[in-house]
Steps between C-alpha positions, in 0.01 A plus 500: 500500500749285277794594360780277217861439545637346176837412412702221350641399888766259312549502817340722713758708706469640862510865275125298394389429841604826616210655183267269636496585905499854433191498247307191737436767754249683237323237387228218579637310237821491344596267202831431392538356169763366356487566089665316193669718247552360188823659449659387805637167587493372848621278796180436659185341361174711587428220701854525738416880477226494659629228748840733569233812582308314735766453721598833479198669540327237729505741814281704321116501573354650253705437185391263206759296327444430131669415142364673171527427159354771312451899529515674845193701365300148442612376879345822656165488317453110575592595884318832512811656605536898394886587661837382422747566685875564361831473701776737464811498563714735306467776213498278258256234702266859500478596119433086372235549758357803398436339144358186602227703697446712244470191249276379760261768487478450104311128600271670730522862656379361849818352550708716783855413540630528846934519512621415797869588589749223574724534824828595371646210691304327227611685213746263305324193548324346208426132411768561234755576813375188657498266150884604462535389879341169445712444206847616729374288763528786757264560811145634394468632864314850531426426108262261524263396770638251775217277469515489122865437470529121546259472312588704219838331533326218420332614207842592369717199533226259338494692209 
């Protein structure tokens, strides 16, 4: 069975990786898909995305690391894939959630939302929370992945 992870991971956090662990364990195929939104303006290129999630998530058998540049609802049909799977992390994490799956099920009712609850050791971070540390030039330990942060570093000074 496969299951989507979407997000804008500008950058993906440890809070992320955390999401994706848990919901590998249910699935023969997970795909985590990093998403442009038009409305949002980023640090990372789809490209670096994508190149900051594989080393996060590069312990991880069974998970499929890709950028998209259109609808969630278009990804799934072109990869036959049915469940999404939602993070949560707080109250307010729980009711944007609830509306996206419910929007989903407007593109096509076979859609099934799974929400998977954060760790509350994971609860405040966000890749807004690790942006702002970037910026401060404070430690992204426990934020980010260890084997993404040099290279995320990187990413960050050249720009």
């Amino acid at each position: 069975m496969k299951a989507i992870i979407t997000g804008s991971f500008d950058p993906m956090t440890t809070g992320h990786v955390e999401i994706v662990k848990k919901a590998s364990a249910f699935f023969d195929e997970l795909y985590v898909v990093a998403l442009l939104n038009a409305q949002k303006n980023y640090l990372l290129t789809l490209d670096e995305k994508k190149e900051i999630m594989r080393l996060s998530l590069g312990d991880i058998d069974n998970v499929i690391v890709d950028a998209y540049d259109g609808l969630t609802a278009d990804y799934m049909h072109n990869h036959g894939i049915t469940k999404i799977v939602r993070g949560i992390r707080n109250d307010s994490d729980r009711e944007y959630e609830q509306e996206l799956s419910r929007a989903m099920k407007c593109f096509d009712n076979s859609f099934e939302t799974i929400f998977i609850e954060a760790d509350s050791a994971f609860e405040d971070i966000s890749s807004t929370h690790a942006r702002e540390l970037l910026e401060q030039g404070k430690s992204l330990e426990g934020v980010i992945s260890e084997n993404a942060i040099p290279r995320l570093l990187e990413i960050f000074r050249s720009k």
